[in-house]
N, C-alpha and C positions, 0 to 999 in steps of 0.2 A: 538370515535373520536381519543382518544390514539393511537390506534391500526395503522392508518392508517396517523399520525403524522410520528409515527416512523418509518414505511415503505417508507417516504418522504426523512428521514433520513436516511434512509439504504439506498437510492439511491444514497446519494453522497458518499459511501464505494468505488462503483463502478467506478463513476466517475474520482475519483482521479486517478484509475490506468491509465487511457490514457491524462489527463489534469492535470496534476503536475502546481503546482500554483506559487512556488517561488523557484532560486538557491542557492545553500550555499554560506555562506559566505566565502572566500579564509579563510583559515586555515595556521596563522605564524610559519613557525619552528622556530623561534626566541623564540615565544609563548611557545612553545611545549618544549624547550629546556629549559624553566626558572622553568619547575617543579622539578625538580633538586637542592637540596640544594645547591648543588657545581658539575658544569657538567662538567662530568670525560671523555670525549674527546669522536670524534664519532668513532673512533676503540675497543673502551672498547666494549666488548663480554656483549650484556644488558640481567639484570635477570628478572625471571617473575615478580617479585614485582617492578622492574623497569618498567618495560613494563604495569603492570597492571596500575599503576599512569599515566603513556603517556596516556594508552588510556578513563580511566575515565575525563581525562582533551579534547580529541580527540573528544569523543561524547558527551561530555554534561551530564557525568551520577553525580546525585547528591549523594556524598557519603555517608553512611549510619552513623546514631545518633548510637553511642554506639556501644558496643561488640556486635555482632549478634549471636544468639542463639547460641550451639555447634560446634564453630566455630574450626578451625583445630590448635592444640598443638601449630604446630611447627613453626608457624608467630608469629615472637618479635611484640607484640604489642608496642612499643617504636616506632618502626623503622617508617619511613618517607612515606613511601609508606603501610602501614599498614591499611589505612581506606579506599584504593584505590583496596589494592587487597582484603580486607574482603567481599566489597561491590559486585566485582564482582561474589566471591564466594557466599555469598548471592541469586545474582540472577543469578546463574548459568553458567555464562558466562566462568569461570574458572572453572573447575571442579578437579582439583589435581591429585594423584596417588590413586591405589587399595588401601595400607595404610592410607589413610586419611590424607598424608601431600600435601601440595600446592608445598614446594621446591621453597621458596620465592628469594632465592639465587641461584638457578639452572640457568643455563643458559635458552636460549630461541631459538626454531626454526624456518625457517619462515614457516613451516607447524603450528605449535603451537602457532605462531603469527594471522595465515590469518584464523584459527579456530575460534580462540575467538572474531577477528573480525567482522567475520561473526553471529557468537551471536550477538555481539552489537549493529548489523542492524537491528537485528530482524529476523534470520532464527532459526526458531525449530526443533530441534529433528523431526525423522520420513516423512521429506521431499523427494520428490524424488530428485536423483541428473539432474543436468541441460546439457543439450545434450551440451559435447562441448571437447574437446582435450586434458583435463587435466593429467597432465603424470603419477598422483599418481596410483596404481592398485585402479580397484574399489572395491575389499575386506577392501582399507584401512580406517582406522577411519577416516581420517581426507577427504577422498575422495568427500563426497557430500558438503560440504559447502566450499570448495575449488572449487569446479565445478562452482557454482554460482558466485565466487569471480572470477574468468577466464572467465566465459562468460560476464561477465558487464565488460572486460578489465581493472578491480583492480588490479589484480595480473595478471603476464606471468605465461601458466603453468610448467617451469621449474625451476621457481623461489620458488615453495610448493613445497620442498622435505624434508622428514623426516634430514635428514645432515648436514642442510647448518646451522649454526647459525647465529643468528639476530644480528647486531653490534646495537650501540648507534643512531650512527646518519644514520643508514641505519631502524632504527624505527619509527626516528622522520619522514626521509621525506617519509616512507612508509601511515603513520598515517595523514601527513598531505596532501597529495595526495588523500586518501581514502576518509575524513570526509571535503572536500572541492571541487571545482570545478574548470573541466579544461577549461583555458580561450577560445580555441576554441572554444569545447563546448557549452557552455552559448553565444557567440556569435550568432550560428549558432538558437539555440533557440529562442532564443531573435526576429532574423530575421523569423522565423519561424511562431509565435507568428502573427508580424505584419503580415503576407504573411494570418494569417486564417482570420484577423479581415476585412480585402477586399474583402473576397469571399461572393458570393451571394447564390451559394447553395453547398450545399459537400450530397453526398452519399459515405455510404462503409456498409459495410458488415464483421461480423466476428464468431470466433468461440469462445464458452466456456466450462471450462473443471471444475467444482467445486467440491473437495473431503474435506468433512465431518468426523474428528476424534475425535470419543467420548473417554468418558474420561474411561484408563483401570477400576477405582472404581465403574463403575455404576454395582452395583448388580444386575442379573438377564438379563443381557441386551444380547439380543440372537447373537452371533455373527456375523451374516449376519449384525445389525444393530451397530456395529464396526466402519465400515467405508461404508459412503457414495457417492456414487459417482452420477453426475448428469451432462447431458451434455446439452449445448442448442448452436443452431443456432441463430444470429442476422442479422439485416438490419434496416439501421438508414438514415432517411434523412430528412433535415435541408434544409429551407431556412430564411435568416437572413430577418429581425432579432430575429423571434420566433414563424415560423410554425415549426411541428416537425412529424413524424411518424415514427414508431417502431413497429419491429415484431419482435418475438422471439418466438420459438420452442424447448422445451423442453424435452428431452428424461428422464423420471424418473426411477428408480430401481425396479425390482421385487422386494416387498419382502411380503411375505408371512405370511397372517396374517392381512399386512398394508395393500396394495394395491391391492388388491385381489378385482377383477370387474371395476376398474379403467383406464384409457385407458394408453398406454405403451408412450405416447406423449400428452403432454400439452398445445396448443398453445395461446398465449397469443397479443394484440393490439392494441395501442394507437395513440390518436391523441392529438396535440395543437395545436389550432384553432380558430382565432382572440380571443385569451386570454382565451378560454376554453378547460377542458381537458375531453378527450373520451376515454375508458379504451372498450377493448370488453372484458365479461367473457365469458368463458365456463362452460358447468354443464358439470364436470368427468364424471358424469354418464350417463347423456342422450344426450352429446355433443351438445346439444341447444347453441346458442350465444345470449348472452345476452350483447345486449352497453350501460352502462350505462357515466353520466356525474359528476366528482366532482365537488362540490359546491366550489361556488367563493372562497367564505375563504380559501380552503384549495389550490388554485392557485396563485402561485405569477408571477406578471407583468413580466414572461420574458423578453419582448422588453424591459422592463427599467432595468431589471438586465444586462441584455445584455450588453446595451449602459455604465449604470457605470462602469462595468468592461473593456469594451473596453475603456472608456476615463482613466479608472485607470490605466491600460495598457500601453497606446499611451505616456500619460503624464508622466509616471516615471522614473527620471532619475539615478534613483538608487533603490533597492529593499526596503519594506521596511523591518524596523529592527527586524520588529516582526516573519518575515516569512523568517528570513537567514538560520534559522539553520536546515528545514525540508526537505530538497533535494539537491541531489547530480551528477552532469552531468559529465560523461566521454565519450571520442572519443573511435570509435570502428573501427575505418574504414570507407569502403566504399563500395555499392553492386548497383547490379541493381534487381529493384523488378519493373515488372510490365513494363518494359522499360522502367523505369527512370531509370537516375546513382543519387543514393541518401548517402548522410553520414547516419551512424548507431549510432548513439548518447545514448551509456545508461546511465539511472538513476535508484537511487535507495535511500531509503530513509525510517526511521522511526518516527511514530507518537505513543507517550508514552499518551498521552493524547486527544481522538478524540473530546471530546466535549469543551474541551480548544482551539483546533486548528479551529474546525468549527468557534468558538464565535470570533476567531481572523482573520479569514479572511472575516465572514461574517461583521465585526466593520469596517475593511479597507473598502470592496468595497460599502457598503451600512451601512454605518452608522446611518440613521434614522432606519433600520429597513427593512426587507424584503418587496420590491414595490409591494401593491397587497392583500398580507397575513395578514388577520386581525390578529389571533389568534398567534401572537408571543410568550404568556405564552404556550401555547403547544406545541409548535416545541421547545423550548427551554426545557420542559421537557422532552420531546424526546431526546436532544443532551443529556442531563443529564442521561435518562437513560441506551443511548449507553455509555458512559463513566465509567457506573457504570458495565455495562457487559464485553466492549472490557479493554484489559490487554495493549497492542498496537496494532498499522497496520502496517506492514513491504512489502513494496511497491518497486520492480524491473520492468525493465523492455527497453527497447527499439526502438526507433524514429527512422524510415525511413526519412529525410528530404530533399527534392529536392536539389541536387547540382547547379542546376541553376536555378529555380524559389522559393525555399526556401519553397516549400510546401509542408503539411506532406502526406505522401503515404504509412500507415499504422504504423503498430509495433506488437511487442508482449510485452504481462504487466502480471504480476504476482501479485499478493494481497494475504497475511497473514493475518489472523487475529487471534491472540490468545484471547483469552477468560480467566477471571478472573475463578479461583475456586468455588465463592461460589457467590449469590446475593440473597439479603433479606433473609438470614442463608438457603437459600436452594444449595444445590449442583448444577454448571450448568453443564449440561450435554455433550455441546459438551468441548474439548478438543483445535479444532483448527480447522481453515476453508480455505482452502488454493483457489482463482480462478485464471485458467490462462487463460489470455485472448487473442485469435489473432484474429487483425485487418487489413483488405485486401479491393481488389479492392477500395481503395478509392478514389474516383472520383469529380472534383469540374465541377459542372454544371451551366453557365451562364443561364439555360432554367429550372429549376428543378420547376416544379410548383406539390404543393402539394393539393388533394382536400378530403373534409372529405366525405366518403359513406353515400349517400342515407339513409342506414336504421339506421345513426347515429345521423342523424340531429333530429330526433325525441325525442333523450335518454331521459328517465328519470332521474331525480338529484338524484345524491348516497344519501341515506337517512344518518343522524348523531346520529340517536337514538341507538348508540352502549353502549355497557358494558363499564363501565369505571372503572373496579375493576384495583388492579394491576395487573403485569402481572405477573403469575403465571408459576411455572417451573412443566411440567410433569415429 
């Protein structure tokens, strides 16, 4: 029953990258300027160790207890901004010179700026760069995570050039722009929001793109099995307040050795269906369909989850406090997709703790407890044990929104997930799991009636007589 808790829980991974839950809270340069024992005006030329303080106070990062291991010579532990830049150094967000000094007093670029920025969101190493106009060449180091910072409309791309140096108060409002939201923006969402909780049916359709990087230490690991790539097809449709049906199609990897007699395509199918849920499997091998039904317990009351959230929604006239700090809205523009003229609304946003963040939105909207779901001590060691594998989820991405009906008509979303090194002293094996997701033709249907097949009405109940050992890392 573990097994398929947690696969409950991996599902809202996905989720969040097209349904972001809460905006940031505005971010004060008033704020931002008081970390400053004494602030030396905003034309003062700011150094990394300055900069490094802005932005641990910018995002939230808690600075690190004591000296951190082998830390670099050449930072006065004295100085003010010393537990600010060690920390970053720590988790890598600052990385120094060939030498091994940081250059705590160096000046700072805004390539050098919108870099480590870009760390602090949550981009990793080994990313592809994001399709967009960035002016840096793309041999340059700082080129991919500047790409992503240009296409979410954080930074202009002529504004990341290795030359330019970062003044004081061209930090502050850089920093407080980034790690806060634009009042457009959140407006526009906001309306957004209300425009889905009216709709009776929505259909759309999209694409996914998910690559798997294991970690370089795995011994013996045959290079094919490096990096994974795995593509799938969707189609989702919804009528409120909680029928649902889902296809997806899966294209998997040769790889040799693994899937050798296995079919090169996956296809997978569910239903939700006056409060029950119909899964079709597949046998890989004999491509048989097989529908089976989960047992109640492990279905929760959609239509009631539904409706809390929607009155949670309707009724709030301010965000609450708990949920300010995990997302971030900027204006992009505006296009036409589809034949709408719609605004491009990106966000983006990191979660340092997912089983923290689930337990705090699932307390707002449903505070007795998941409507439905007896088995709360399981799903709660599910969140527990994603928490104990994910390191964070760093979460881009961008809203299509009706300019004049305020309705959404797709996007594209990206999801990171890094992965913790080690769980239960075993080594975990992937590295980092990147999905990018696009979302199209999405269509709201006043007529969308959903119905469950004939050869589903009969399923058999998923049996719960699973293994409940822990989970084990091959």
């Amino acid at each position: 029953m573990r097994r398929y808790i947690l696969l409950v829980v991996l599902a809202l991974v996905g989720l969040l990258a097209v349904t972001p839950l809460a905006l940031a809270e505005p971010l004060s340069e008033t704020e931002l300027a008081g970390v400053f024992p004494q602030y030396p005006g905003d034309d003062k030329d700011i150094t990394r160790g300055e900069f490094a303080a802005l932005l641990v106070k910018a995002a939230g990062i808690s600075p690190a207890a004591g000296l951190p291991e082998g830390a670099p010579a050449d930072v006065d532990r004295q100085a003010w901004y010393a537990p600010a830049l060690l920390t970053l150094w720590q988790q890598g967000i600052i990385r120094g010179y060939p030498d091994g000094t940081l250059g705590a007093e160096g000046t700072l670029t805004n390539l050098e700026a919108a870099v480590m920025t870009a760390r602090a969101l949550g981009l990793p190493d080994g990313v592809k760069a994001a399709a967009t106009d960035a002016a840096l060449d793309e041999d340059s180091w700082g080129f991919v995570p500047c790409s992503w910072l240009v296409r979410q409309g954080i930074v202009e791309a002529d504004d990341v050039t290795p030359d330019k140096v970062m003044q004081v108060g061209g930090a502050i409002k850089f920093l407080a722009g980034v790690f806060g939201s634009d009042a457009e923006a959140e407006a526009i969402m906001s309306r957004a929001q209300q425009a889905d909780f009216g709709a009776k049916g929505i259909s759309f359709a999209g694409e996914m793109n998910m690559n798997i990087t294991m970690r370089d230490d795995m011994a013996g690991l045959p290079p094919e099995l490096k990096q994974l790539n795995i593509k799938a097809e969707m189609t989702n449709e919804i009528v409120m307040p909680a029928t649902l049906h889902q296809k997806m199609k899966m294209e998997m990897p040769a790889l040799p050795g693994v899937t050798d007699g296995m079919p090169a395509a996956v296809e997978m199918e569910q239903y939700l269906v006056d409060g029950q849920m119909y899964q079709k499997i597949v046998d890989p091998q004999s491509g048989e369909a097989l529908w089976q039904r989960l047992p109640a317990e492990l279905v929760p009351d959609m239509e009631e989850i539904i409706q809390m959230t929607r009155e949670m929604g309707l009724s709030q006239q301010a965000i609450p406090e708990e949920l300010k700090r995990y997302f971030h809205y900027q204006m992009q523009g505006t296009a036409e997709v589809n034949g709408h003229k719609v605004y491009k609304i990106g966000y983006y946003g990191r979660i340092d703790d997912f089983g923290e963040f689930l337990n705090t939105v699932m307390n707002l909207a449903m505070p007795q407890g998941i409507p439905g779901m007896a088995d709360g001590q399981q799903l709660q060691e599910g969140m527990d044990m994603l928490s104990d594998i994910i390191r964070y989820i760093s979460l881009w991405g961008t809203y299509y929104i009706g300019m004049d009906d305020s309705r959404t008509y797709g996007g594209q979303f990206q999801v990171i997930i890094d992965f913790n090194e080690e769980i239960a002293g075993e080594t975990m094996p992937i590295d980092t799991m990147t999905m990018e997701i696009t979302v199209n033709e999405y269509r709201y249907l006043e007529d969308l009636v959903i119905e469950l097949p004939e050869e589903a009405k009969n399923a058999e109940v998923l049996s719960l007589e699973f293994e409940t050992e822990e989970l084990q890392l091959q």
